[in-house]
C-alpha positions in Angstrom: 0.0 0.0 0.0 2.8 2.0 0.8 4.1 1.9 -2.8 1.3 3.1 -4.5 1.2 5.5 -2.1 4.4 7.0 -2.9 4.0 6.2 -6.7 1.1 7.9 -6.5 3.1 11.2 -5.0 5.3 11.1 -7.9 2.8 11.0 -10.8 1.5 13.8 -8.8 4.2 16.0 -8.6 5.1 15.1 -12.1 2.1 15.8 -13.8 2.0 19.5 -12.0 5.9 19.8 -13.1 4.9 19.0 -16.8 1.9 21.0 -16.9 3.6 24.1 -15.7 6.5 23.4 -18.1 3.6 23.0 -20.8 1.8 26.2 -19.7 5.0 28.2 -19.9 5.5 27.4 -23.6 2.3 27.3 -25.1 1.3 30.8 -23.2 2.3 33.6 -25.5 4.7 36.5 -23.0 3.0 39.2 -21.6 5.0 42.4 -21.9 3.2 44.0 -18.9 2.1 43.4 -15.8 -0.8 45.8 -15.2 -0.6 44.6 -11.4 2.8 45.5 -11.0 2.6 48.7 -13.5 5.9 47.6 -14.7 7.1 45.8 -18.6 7.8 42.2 -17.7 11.2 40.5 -18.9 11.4 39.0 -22.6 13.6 35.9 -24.0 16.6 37.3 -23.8 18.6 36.6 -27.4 21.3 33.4 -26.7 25.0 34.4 -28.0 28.6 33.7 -27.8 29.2 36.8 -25.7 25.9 36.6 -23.2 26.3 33.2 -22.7 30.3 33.1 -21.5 30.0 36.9 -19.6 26.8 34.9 -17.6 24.2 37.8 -18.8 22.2 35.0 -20.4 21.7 32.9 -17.3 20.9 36.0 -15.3 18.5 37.0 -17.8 16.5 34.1 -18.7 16.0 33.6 -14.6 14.4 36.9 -14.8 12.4 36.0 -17.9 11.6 32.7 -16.3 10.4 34.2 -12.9 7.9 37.3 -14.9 6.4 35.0 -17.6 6.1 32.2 -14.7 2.0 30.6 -15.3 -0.5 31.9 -13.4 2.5 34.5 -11.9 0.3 36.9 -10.2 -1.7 34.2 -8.0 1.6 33.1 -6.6 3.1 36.7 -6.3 0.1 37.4 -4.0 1.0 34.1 -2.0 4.1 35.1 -1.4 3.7 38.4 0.3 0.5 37.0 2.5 3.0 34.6 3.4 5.7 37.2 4.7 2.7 39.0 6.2 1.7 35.9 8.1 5.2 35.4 9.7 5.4 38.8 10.9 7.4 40.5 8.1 6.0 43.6 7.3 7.6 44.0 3.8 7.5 42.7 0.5 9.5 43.8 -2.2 11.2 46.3 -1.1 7.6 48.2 -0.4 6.8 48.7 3.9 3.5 47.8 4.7 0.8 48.7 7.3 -3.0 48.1 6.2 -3.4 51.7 5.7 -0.2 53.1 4.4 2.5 51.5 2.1 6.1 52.9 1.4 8.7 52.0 -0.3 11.9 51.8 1.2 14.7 50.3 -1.3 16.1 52.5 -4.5 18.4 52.4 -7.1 20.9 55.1 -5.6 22.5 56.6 -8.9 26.0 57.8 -8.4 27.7 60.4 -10.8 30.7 59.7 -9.8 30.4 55.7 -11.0 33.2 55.0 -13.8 30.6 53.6 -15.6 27.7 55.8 -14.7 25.5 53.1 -13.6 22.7 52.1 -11.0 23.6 50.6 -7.9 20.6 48.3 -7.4 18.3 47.5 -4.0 19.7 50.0 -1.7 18.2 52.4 0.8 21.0 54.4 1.0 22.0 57.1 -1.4 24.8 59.1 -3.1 25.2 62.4 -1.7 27.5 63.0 -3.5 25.6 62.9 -6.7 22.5 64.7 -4.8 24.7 67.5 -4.0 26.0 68.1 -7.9 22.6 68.4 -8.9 21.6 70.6 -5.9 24.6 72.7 -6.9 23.6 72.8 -10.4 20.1 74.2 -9.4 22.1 77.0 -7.3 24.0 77.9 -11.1 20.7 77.9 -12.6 19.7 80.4 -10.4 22.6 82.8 -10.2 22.0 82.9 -14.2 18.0 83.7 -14.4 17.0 87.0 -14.6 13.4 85.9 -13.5 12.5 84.7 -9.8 12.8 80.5 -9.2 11.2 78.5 -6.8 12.2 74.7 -5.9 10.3 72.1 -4.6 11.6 68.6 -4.1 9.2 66.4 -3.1 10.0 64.3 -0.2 9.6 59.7 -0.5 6.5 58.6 1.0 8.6 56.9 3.8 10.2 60.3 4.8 6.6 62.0 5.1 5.0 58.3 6.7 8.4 57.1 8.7 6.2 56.7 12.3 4.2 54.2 10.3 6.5 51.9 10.2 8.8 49.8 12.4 11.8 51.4 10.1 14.2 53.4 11.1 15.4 54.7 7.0 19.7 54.5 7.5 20.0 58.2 6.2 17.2 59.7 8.4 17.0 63.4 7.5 20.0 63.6 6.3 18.8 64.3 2.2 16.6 67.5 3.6 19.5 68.6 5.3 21.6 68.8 2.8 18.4 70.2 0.9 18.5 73.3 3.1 22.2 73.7 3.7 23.1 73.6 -0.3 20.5 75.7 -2.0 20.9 79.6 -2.0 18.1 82.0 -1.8 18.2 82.6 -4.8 16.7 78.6 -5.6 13.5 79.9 -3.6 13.3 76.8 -2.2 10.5 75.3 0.1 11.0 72.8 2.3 8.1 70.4 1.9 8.9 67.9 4.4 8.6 70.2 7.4 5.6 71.2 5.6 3.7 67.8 5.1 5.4 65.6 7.4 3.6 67.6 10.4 0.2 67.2 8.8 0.4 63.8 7.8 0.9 62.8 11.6 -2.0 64.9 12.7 -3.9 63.0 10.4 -4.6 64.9 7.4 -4.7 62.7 3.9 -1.7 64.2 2.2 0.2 61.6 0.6 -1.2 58.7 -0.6 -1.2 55.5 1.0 -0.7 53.5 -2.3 1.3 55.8 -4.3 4.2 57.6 -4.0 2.8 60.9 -4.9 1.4 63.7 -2.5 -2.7 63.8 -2.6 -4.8 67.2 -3.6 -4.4 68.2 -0.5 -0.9 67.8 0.0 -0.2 69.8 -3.7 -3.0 72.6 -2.2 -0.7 73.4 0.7 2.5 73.0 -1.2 0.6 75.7 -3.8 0.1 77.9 -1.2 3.8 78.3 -0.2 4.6 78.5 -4.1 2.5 81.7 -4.2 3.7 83.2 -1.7 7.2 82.8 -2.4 6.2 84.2 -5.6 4.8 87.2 -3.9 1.2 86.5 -4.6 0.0 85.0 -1.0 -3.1 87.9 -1.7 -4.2 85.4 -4.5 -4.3 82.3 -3.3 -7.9 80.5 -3.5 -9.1 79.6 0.3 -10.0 75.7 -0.1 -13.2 76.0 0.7 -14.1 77.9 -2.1 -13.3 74.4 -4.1 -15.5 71.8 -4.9 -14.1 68.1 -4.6 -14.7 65.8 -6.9 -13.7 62.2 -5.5 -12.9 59.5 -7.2 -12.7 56.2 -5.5 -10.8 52.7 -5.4 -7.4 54.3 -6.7 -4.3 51.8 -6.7 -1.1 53.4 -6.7 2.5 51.8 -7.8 3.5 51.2 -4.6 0.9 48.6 -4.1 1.6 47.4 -7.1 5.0 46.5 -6.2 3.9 45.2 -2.5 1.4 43.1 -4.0 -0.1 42.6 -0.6 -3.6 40.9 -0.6 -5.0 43.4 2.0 -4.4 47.5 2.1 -6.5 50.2 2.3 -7.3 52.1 -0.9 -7.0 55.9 -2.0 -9.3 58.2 -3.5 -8.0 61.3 -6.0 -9.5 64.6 -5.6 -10.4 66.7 -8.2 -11.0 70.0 -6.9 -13.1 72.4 -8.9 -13.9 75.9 -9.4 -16.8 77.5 -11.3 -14.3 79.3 -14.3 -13.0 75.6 -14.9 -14.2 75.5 -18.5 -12.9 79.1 -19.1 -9.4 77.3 -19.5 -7.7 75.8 -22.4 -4.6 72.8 -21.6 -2.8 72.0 -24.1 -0.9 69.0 -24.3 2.0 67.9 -27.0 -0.6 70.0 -30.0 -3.2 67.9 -28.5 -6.5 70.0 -26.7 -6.8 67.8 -23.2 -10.4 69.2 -22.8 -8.7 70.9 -19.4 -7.1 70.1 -16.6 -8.4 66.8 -16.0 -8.7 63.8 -18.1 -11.8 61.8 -17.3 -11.1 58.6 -19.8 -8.9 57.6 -17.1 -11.2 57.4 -14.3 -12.0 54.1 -15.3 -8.9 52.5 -16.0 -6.0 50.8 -13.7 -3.8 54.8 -14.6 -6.5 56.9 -12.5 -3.2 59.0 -11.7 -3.0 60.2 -15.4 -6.6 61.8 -15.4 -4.3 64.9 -13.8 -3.3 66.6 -17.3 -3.1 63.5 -19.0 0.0 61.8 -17.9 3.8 62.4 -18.8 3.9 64.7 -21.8 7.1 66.8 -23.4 5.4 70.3 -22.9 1.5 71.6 -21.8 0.6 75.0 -21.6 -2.5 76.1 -19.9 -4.6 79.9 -20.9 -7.0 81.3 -19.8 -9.3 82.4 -22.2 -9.6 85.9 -23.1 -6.9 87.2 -20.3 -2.8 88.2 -21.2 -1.2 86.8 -17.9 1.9 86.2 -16.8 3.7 82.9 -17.5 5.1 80.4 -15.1 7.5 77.8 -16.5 7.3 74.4 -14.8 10.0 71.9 -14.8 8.4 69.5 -14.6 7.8 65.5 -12.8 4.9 63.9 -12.3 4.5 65.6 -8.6 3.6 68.7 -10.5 0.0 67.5 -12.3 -2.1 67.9 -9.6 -0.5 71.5 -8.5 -0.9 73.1 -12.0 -5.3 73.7 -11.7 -3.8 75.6 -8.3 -1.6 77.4 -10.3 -3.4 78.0 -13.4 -6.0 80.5 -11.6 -3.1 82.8 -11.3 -0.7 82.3 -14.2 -0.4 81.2 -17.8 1.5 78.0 -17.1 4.1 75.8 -19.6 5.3 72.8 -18.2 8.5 70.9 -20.1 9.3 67.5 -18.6 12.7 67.7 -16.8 13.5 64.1 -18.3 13.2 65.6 -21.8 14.1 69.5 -21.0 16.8 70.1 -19.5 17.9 74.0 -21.0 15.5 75.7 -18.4 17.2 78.9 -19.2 16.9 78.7 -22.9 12.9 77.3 -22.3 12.5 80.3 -20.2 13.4 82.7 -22.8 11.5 81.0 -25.4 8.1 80.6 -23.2 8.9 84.6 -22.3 8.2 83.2 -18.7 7.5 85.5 -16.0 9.1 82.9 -13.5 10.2 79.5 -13.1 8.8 76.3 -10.8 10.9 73.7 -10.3 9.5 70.0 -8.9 11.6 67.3 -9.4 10.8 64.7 -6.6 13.2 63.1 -3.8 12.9 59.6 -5.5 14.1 60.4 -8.8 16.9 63.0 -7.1 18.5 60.0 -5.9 17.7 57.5 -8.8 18.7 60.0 -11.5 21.2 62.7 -12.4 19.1 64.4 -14.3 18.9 67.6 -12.2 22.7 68.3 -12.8 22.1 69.7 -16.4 19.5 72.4 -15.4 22.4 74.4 -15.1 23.4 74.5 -19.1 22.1 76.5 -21.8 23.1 76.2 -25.6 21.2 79.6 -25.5 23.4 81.6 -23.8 
């Protein structure tokens, strides 16, 4: 009896072997995960050179583990099972039921001979942070027009007392925020900003996502006004009305993959003279400042000016205004319909546009916003060219 038993154990586990192995070849690859908002690893191309150097083994293991059958099911498996032994992380992503953070990022360091990544850290180069902070101090010894600079801070510096994590550089990034940049920079410091109002409970970064909510970009608007000398304009938030939109799931859930969070809703806060405005995007009329075909899908983030675009400009019908350049991240979205009551607004994506002086002069811009978040500060060097100008 005994031997049939463990016969049958074998057939068993072979039959589940094969059928996976069948599955996996007979299932055309997915190039994106719409889970993990992230493309998904293809057959990587077998040579001479990959094969001896070992890139080939390391990336058909990669291949192997995204186009895995049925991936997602056992993704989700695997971080219930970290959160039933008592391990509050997954991924790289921090996790309490109703705020997630990611902790681990791909520190980018200038100074690298090769001028690569270092992968899975949660430390940083601040080194290569302070270039760029410098080069943001040359931009704005050069402009002739007022700057302000806003650097949004991680979701894990604003939601730290979340978490049993104690992040190995503390507030050491900030700090070198506010003892690098000049006066000139206008800078704002947005942690000692938000950080105080998302412990006293107010919903000012998401707890999916890694960007600030409405909310948070209302209060961050406020300080770009005034630092702009126009705190007599700004619009009191009550005079908006909010618009929510419900079940939103951000990218840091995505990369959690926990079964079991709490979900976010996006704000779209209105005025009556909404319609009296005309956004622009690429050539392409966005219908204004928000972009309902999005509401629906997995990308709610997006229905903020449409997503990532090269350059937007935003009138107001009828009126000759003053023009505020933004370079621009995706941080910014949701703060130009604040903005846009008081100034003609272009925005040119920092990845993309880098001559801010020369952009300046072309756009005739009045003055120039700078947000470039914390995360891609660290992951990126992009920053460090603000500072050159074919134009001049």
């Amino acid at each position: 009896m005994k031997k049939y038993s463990e016969l049958t154990t074998v057939i068993l586990f072979c039959l589940i072997v094969f059928s996976f192995a069948i599955a996996f070849f007979v299932t055309p690859d997915a190039e994106y995960s719409e889970e993990e908002k992230r493309p998904l690893e293809q057959a990587p191309e077998l040579n001479g050179e990959s094969f001896f150097s070992g890139e080939f083994a390391k990336d058909i293991n990669v291949y192997f583990s995204d186009q895995f059958p049925i991936r997602n099911l056992f993704v989700k498996i695997k971080s219930a099972a970290e959160l039933g032994l008592g391990k509050a992380e997954n991924n790289g992503v921090l996790y309490s039921y109703d705020q997630l953070a990611v902790k681990d990022f791909p520190a980018y360091n200038v100074y690298s001979e090769d001028m690569t990544e270092k992968k899975d850290t949660d430390h940083i180069y601040f080194d290569s942070v302070e270039v760029q902070l410098q080069s943001v101090n040359a931009l704005a010894d050069k402009l002739e027009i007022p700057l302000v600079t806003v650097l949004p801070p991680r979701t894990i510096d604003i939601t730290e007392s979340k978490f049993n994590y104690t992040r190995p550089d503390g507030d050491r990034l900030y700090d070198l925020m506010n003892e690098t940049l000049n006066e000139n920079t206008g800078y704002i410091d947005v942690l000692s900003l938000l950080r105080p109002k998302y412990e006293q409970g107010e919903y000012v970064y998401y707890r999916t996502d890694h960007h600030w909510t409405t909310l948070g970009a209302y209060y961050v608007y406020c300080e770009i006004m005034e630092s702009l000398g126009c705190g007599d304009s700004i619009i009191p938030k009550e005079e908006f009305d909010i618009e929510a939109v419900n079940d939103f799931i951000g990218s840091t859930a995505s990369k959690g993959c926990f079964p079991f969070y709490k979900k976010d809703v996006i704000e779209m806060w209105h005025l009556d003279d909404d319609g009296e405005y005309e956004v622009v995007a690429d050539g392409e009329d966005m219908g204004g400042f928000y972009v309902r075909s999005y509401i629906d899908t997995i990308d709610k983030y997006s229905l903020f000016m449409g997503g990532v675009h090269n350059t937007v400009s935003v009138t107001k019908k009828g009126e000759d205004r003053k023009t505020l350049l933004i370079a621009r991240d995706s941080f910014s979205d949701c703060l130009v319909p604040f903005l846009a009551r008081e100034f003609n607004i272009v925005t040119v994506n920092l990845d993309i546009n880098q001559d801010i002086r020369f952009a300046a002069s072309y756009y005739e811009a009045d003055a120039v916003l700078i947000v470039y978040n914390a995360e891609n500060l660290i992951k990126t060097a992009n920053l460090a060219n603000v500072k050159f100008s074919v134009a001049y």
